[in-house]
N, C-alpha and C positions, 0 to 999 in steps of 0.2 A: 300576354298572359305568361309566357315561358318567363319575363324575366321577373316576372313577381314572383315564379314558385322559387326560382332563382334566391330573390334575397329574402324568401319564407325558409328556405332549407340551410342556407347561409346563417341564417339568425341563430334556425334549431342546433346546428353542428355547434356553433358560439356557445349557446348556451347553456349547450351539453359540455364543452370543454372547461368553463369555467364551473359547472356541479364536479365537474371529476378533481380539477385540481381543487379545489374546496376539499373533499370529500380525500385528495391526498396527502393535504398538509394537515386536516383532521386525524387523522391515521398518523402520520407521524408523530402527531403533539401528543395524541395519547399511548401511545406505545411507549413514550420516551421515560415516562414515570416508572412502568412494569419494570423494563432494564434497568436502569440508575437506582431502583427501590424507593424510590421516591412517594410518596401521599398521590395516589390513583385522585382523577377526575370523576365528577360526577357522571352518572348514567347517561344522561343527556350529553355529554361531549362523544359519549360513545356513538349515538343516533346518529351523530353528524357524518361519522363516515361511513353511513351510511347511502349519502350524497356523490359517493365514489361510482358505482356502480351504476346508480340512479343516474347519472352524467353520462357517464359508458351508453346505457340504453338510449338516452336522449339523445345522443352523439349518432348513434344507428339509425336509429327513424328519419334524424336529418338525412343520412345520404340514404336512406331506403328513398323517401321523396324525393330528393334531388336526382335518384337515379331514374325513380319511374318517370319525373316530368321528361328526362332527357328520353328517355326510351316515346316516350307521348312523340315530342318533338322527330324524331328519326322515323316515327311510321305515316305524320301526316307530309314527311316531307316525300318518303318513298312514293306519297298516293298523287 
């Protein structure tokens, strides 16, 4: 059981790091027009880095999981 929460929380941390970098280089792309004065993106390229943050949380719930499985692990072995 431990090694499945294992590569369940491994997955989530993944998952979440590729929402954050998505969600970083979204942010870049549109920032880049505001400075150079360039013709602004649609609304909807704005949403995307939105996926910044969104990643960030997803990235926490993994190691909140990965922690409590380890802490599960460490009290049945104390017993």
């Amino acid at each position: 059981m431990s090694h499945q929460t294992a590569d369940r929380s491994d997955a989530i941390v993944r998952a979440g790091a590729i929402l954050f970098a998505l969600g970083a280089v979204a942010t870049l792309v549109t920032f880049v027009p505001l400075f150079l004065d360039l013709t602004r993106l649609p609304t909807a390229a704005y949403w995307v880095c939105m996926t910044m943050p969104l990643g960030l949380l997803v990235s926490l719930v993994g190691l909140l999981v990965s922690a409590r499985a380890q802490k599960r692990r460490a009290q049945a072995a104390a017993q």
